[in-house]
NUGUKOL-445741 format. One record per atom (N, C-alpha, C): atom name; residue in three letters; z negated, x negated, y. Coordinates in steps of 0.001 Angstrom, whole numbers. Example, Ala and Ser with C-alpha at 12.3 -4.5 7.8 and 13.67 -1.06 7.14 Angstrom:
BEGIN
<node><name>N</name><resn>Ala</resn><w>-7800</w><u>-13190</u><v>-5690</v></node>
<node><name>CA</name><resn>Ala</resn><w>-7800</w><u>-12300</u><v>-4500</v></node>
<node><name>C</name><resn>Ala</resn><w>-7800</w><u>-13200</u><v>-3300</v></node>
<node><name>N</name><resn>Ser</resn><w>-7080</w><u>-12850</u><v>-2250</v></node>
<node><name>CA</name><resn>Ser</resn><w>-7140</w><u>-13670</u><v>-1060</v></node>
<node><name>C</name><resn>Ser</resn><w>-7870</w><u>-12900</u><v>30</v></node>
REM end
This chain:
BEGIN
<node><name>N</name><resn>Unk</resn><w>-9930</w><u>34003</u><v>160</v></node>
<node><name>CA</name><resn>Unk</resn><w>-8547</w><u>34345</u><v>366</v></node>
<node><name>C</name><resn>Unk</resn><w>-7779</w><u>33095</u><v>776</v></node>
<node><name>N</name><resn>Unk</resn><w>-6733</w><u>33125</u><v>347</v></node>
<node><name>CA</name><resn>Unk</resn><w>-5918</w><u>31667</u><v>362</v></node>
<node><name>C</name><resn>Unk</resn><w>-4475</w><u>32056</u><v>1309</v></node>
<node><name>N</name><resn>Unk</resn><w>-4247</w><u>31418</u><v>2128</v></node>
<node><name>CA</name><resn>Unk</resn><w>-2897</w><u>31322</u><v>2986</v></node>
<node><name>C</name><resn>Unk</resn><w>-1815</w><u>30676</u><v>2460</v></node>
<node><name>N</name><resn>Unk</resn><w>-434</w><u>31480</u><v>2616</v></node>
<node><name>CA</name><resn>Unk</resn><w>430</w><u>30561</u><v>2017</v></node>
<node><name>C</name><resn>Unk</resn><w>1594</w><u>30350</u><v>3041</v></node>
<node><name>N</name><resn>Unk</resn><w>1893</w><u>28920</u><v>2843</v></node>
<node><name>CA</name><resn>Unk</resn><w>3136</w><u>28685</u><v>3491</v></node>
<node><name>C</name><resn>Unk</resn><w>4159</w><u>29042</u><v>3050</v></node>
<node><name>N</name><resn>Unk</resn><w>5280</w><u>28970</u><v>4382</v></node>
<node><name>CA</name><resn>Unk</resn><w>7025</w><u>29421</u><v>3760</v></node>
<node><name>C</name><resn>Unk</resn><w>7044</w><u>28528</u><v>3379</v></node>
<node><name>N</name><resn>Unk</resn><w>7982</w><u>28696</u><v>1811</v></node>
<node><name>CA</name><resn>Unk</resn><w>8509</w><u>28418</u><v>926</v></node>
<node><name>C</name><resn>Unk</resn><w>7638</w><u>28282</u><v>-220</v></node>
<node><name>N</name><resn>Unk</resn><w>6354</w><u>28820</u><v>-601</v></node>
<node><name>CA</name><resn>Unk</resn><w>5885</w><u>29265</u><v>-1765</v></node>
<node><name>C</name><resn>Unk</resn><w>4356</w><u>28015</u><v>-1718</v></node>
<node><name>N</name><resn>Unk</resn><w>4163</w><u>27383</u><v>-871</v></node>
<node><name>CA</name><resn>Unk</resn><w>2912</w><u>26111</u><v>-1084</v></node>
<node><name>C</name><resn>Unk</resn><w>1405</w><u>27334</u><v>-408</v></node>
<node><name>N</name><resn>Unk</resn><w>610</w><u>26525</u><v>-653</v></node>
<node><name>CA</name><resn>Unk</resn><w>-464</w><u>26864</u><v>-24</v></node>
<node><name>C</name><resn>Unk</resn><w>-1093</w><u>25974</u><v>1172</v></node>
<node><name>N</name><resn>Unk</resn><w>-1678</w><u>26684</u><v>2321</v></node>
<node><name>CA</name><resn>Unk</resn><w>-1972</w><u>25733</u><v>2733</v></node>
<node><name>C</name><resn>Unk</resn><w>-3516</w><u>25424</u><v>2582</v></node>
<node><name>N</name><resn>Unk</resn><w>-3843</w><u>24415</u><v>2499</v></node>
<node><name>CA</name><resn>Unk</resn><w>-5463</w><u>23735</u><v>2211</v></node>
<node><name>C</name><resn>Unk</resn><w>-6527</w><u>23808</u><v>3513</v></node>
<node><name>N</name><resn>Unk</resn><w>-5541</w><u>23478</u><v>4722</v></node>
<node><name>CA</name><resn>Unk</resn><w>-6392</w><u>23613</u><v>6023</v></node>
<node><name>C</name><resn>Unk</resn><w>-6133</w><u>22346</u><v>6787</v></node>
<node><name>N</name><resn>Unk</resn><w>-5291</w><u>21311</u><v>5844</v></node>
<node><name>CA</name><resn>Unk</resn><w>-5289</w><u>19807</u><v>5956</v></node>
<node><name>C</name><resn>Unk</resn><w>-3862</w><u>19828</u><v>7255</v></node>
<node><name>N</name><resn>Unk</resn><w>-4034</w><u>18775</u><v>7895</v></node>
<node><name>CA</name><resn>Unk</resn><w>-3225</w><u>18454</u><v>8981</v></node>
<node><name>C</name><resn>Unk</resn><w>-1858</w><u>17320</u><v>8432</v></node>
<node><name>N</name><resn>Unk</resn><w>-1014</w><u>17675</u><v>8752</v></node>
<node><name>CA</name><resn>Unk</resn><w>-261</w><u>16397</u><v>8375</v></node>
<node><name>C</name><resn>Unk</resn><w>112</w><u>15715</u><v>9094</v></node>
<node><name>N</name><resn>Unk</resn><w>31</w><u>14531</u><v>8975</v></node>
<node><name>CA</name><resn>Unk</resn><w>191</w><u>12792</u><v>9518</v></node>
<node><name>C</name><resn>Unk</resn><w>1235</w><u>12992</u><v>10551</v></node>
<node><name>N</name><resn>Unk</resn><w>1779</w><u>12826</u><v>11608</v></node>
<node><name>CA</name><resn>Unk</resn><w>2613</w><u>12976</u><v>12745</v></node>
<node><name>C</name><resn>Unk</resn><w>3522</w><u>11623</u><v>12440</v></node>
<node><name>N</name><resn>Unk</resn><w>4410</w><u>11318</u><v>12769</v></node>
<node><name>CA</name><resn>Unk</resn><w>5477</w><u>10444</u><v>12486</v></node>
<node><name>C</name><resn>Unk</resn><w>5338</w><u>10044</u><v>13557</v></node>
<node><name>N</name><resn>Unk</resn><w>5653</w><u>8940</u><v>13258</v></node>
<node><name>CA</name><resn>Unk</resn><w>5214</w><u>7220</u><v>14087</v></node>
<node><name>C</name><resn>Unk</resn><w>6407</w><u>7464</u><v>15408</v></node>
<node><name>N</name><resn>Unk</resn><w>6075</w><u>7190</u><v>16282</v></node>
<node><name>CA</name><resn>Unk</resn><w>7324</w><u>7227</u><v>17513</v></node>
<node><name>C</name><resn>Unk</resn><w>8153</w><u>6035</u><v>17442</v></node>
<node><name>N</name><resn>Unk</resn><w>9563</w><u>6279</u><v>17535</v></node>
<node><name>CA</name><resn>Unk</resn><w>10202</w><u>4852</u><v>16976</v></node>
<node><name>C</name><resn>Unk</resn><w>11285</w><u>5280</u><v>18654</v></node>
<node><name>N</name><resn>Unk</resn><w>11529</w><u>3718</u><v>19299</v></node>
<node><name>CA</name><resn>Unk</resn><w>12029</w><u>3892</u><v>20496</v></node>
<node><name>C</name><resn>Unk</resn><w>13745</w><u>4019</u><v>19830</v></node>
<node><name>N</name><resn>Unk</resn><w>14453</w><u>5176</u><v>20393</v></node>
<node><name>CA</name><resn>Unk</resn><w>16191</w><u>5323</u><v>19672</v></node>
<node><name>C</name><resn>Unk</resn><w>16573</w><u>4144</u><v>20627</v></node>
<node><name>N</name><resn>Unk</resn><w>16254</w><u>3371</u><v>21328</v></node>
<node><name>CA</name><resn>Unk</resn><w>17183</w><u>2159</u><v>22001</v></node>
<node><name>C</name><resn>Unk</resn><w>16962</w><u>1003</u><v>20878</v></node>
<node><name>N</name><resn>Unk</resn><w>15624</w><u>695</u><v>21058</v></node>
<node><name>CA</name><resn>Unk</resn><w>15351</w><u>-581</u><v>20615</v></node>
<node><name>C</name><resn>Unk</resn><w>14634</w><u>-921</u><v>19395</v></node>
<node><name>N</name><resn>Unk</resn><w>14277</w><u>-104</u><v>18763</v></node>
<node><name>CA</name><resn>Unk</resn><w>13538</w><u>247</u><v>17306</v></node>
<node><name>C</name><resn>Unk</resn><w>11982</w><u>-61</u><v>17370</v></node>
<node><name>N</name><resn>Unk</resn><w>11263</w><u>-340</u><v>19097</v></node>
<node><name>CA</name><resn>Unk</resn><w>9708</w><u>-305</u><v>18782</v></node>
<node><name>C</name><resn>Unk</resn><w>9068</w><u>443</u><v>18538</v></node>
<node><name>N</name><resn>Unk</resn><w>8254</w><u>589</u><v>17268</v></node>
<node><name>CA</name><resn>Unk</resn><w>7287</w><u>1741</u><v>16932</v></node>
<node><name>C</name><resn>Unk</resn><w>5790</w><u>1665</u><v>17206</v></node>
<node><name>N</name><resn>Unk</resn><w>5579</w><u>2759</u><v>18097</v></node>
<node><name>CA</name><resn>Unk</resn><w>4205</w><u>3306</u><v>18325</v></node>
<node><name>C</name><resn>Unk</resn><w>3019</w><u>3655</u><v>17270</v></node>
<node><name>N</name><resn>Unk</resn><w>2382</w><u>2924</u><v>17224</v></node>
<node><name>CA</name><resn>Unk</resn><w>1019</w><u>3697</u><v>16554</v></node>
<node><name>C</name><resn>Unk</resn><w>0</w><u>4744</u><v>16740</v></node>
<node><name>N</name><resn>Unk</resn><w>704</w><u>5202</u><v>18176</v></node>
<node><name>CA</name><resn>Unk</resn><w>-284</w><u>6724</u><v>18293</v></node>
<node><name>C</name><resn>Unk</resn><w>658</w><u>7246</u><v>19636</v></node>
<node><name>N</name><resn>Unk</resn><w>-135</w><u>7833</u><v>20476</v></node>
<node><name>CA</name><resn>Unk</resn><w>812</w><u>8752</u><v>21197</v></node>
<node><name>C</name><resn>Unk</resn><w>702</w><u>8152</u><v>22460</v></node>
<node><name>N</name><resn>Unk</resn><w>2107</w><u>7495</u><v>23191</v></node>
<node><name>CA</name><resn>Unk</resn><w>2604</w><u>7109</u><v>24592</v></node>
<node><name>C</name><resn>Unk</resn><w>2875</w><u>7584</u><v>25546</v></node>
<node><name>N</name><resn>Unk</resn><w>1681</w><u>8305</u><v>26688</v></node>
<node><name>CA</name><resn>Unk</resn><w>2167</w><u>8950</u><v>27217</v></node>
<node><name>C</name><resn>Unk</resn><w>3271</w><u>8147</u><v>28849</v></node>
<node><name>N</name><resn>Unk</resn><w>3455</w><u>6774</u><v>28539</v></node>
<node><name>CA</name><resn>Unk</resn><w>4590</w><u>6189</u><v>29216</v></node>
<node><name>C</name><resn>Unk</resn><w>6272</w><u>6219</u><v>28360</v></node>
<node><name>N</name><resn>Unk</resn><w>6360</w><u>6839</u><v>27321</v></node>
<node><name>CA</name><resn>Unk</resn><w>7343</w><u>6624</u><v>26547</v></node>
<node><name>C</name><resn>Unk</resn><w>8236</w><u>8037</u><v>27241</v></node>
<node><name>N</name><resn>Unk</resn><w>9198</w><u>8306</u><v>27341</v></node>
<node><name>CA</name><resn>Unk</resn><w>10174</w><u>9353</u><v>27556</v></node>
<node><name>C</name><resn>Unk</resn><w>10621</w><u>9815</u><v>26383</v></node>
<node><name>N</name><resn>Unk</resn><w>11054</w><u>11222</u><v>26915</v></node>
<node><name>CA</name><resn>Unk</resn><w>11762</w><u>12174</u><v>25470</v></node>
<node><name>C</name><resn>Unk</resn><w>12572</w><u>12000</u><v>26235</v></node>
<node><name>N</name><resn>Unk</resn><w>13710</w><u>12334</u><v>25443</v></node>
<node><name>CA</name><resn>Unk</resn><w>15310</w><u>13005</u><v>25877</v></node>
<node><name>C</name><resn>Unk</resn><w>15811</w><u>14304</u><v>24760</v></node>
<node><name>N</name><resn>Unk</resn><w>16268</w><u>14836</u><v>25035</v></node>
<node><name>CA</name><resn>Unk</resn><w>16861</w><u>15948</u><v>24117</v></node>
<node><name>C</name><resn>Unk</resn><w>18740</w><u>15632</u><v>24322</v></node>
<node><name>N</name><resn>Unk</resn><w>19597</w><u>14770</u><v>23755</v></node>
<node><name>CA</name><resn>Unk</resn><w>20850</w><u>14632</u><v>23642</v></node>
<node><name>C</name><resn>Unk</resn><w>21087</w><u>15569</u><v>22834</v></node>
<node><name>N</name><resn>Unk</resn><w>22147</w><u>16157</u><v>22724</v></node>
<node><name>CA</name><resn>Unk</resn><w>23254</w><u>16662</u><v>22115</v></node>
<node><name>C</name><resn>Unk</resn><w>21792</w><u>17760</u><v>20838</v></node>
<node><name>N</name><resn>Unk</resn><w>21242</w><u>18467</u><v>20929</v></node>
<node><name>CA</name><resn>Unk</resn><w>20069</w><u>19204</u><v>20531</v></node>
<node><name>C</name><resn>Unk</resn><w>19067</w><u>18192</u><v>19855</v></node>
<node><name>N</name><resn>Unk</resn><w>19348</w><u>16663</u><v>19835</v></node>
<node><name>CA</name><resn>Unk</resn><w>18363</w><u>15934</u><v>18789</v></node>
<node><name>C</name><resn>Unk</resn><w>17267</w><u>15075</u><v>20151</v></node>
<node><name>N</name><resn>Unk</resn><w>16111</w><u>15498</u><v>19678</v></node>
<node><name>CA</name><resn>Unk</resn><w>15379</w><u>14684</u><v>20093</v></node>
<node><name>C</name><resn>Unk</resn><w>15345</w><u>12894</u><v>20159</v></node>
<node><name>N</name><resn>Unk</resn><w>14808</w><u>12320</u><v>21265</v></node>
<node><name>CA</name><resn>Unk</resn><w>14940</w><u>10696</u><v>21138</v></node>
<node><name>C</name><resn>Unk</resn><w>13914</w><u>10452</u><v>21999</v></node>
<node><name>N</name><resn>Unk</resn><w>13057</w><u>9477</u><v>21749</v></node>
<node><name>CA</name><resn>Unk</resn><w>12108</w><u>8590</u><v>21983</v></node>
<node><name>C</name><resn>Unk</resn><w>12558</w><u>7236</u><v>23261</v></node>
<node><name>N</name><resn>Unk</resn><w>11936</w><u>6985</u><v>23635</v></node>
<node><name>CA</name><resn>Unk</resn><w>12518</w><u>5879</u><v>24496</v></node>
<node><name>C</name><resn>Unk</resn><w>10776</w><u>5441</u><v>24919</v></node>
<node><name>N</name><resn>Unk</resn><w>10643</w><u>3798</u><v>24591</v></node>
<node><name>CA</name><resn>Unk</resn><w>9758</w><u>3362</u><v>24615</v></node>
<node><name>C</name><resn>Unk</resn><w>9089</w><u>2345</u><v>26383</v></node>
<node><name>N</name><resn>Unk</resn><w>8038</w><u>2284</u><v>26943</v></node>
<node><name>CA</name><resn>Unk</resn><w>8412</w><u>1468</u><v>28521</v></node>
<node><name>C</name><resn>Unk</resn><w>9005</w><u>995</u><v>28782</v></node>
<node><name>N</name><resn>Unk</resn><w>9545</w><u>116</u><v>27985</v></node>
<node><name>CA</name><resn>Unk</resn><w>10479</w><u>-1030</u><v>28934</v></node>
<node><name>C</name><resn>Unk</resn><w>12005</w><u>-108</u><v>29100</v></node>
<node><name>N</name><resn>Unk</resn><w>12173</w><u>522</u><v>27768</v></node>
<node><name>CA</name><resn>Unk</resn><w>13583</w><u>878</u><v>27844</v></node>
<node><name>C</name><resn>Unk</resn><w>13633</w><u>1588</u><v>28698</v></node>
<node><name>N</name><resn>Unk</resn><w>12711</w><u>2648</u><v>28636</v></node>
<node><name>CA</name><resn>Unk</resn><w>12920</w><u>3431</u><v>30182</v></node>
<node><name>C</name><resn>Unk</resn><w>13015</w><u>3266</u><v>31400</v></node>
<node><name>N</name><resn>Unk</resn><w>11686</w><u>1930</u><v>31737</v></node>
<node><name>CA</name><resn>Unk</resn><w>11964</w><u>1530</u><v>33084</v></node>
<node><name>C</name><resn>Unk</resn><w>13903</w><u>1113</u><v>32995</v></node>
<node><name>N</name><resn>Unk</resn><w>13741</w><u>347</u><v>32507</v></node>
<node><name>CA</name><resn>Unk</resn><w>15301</w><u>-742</u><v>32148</v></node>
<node><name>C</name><resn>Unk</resn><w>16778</w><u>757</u><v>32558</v></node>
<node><name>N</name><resn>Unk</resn><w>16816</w><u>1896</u><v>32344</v></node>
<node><name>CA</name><resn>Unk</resn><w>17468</w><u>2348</u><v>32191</v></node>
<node><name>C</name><resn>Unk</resn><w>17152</w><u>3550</u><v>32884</v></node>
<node><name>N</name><resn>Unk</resn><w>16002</w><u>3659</u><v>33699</v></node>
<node><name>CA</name><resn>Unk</resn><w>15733</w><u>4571</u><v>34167</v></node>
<node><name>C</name><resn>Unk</resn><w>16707</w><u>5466</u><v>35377</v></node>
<node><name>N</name><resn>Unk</resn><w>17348</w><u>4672</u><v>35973</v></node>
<node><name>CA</name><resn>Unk</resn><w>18552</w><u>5602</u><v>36714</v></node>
<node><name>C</name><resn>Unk</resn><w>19475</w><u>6114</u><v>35665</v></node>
<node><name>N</name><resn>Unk</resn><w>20026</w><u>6000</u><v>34971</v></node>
<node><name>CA</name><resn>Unk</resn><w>20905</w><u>6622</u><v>34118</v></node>
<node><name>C</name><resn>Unk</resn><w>19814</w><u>7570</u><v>33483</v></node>
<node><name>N</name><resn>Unk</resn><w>18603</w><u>7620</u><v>33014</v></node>
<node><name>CA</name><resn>Unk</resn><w>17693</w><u>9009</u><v>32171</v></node>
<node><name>C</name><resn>Unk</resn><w>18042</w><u>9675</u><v>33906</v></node>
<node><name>N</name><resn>Unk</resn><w>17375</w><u>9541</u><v>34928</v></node>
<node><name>CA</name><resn>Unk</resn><w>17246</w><u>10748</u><v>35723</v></node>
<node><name>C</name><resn>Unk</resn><w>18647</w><u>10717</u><v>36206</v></node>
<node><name>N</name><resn>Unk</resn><w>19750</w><u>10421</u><v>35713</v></node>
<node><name>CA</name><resn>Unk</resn><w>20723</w><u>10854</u><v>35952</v></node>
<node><name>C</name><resn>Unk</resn><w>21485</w><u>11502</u><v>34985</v></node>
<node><name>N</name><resn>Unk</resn><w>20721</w><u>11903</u><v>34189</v></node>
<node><name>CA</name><resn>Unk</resn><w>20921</w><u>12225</u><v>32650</v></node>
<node><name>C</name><resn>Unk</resn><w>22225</w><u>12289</u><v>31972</v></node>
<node><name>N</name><resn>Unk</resn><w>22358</w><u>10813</u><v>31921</v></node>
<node><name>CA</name><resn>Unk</resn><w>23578</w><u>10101</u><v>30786</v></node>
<node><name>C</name><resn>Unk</resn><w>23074</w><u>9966</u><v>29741</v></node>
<node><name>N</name><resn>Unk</resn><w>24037</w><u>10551</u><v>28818</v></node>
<node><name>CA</name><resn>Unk</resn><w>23541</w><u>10489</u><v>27678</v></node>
<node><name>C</name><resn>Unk</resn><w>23495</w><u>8786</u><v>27141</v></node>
<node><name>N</name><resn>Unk</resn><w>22404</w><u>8563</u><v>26319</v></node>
<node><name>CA</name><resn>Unk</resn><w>22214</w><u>6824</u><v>25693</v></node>
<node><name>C</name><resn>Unk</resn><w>23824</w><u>6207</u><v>25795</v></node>
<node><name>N</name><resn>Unk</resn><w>24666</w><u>6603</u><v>24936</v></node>
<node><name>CA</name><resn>Unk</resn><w>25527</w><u>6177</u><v>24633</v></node>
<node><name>C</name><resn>Unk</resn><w>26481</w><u>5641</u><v>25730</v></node>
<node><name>N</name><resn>Unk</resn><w>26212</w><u>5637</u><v>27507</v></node>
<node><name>CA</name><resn>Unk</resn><w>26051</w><u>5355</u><v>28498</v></node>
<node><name>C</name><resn>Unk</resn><w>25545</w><u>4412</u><v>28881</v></node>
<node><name>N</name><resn>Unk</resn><w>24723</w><u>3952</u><v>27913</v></node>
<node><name>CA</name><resn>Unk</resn><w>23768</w><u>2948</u><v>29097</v></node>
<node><name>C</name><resn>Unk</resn><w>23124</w><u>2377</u><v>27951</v></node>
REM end
């Protein structure tokens, strides 16, 4: 018996590749998963923020200004 995904595909069982973490300040991309990197949720879109930027800016995240702030 075969499973199908929404919108008409099948699925195989196969995992798909996770997208590379790219920092929204400074454009460094991660090769696997940071657990020093911060999320933010602005305006409903997710954003990445990589160590340094966070330390660097870290009173404005826990004061939660949006990027365009700081």
């Amino acid at each position: 018996m075969t499973s199908h995904q929404p919108g008409g595909g099948e699925d195989n069982g196969s995992v798909a590749e996770p997208e590379p973490l790219v920092c929204a300040r400074c454009g460094t991309r991660a090769k696997g998963p940071r657990p020093t990197w911060t999320l933010s949720v602005e305006n409903g879109a997710r954003r990445h923020y990589c160590e340094r930027c966070s330390r660097d800016h870290l009173r404005a995240i826990e004061g939660r200004l949006d990027s365009q702030w700081w």
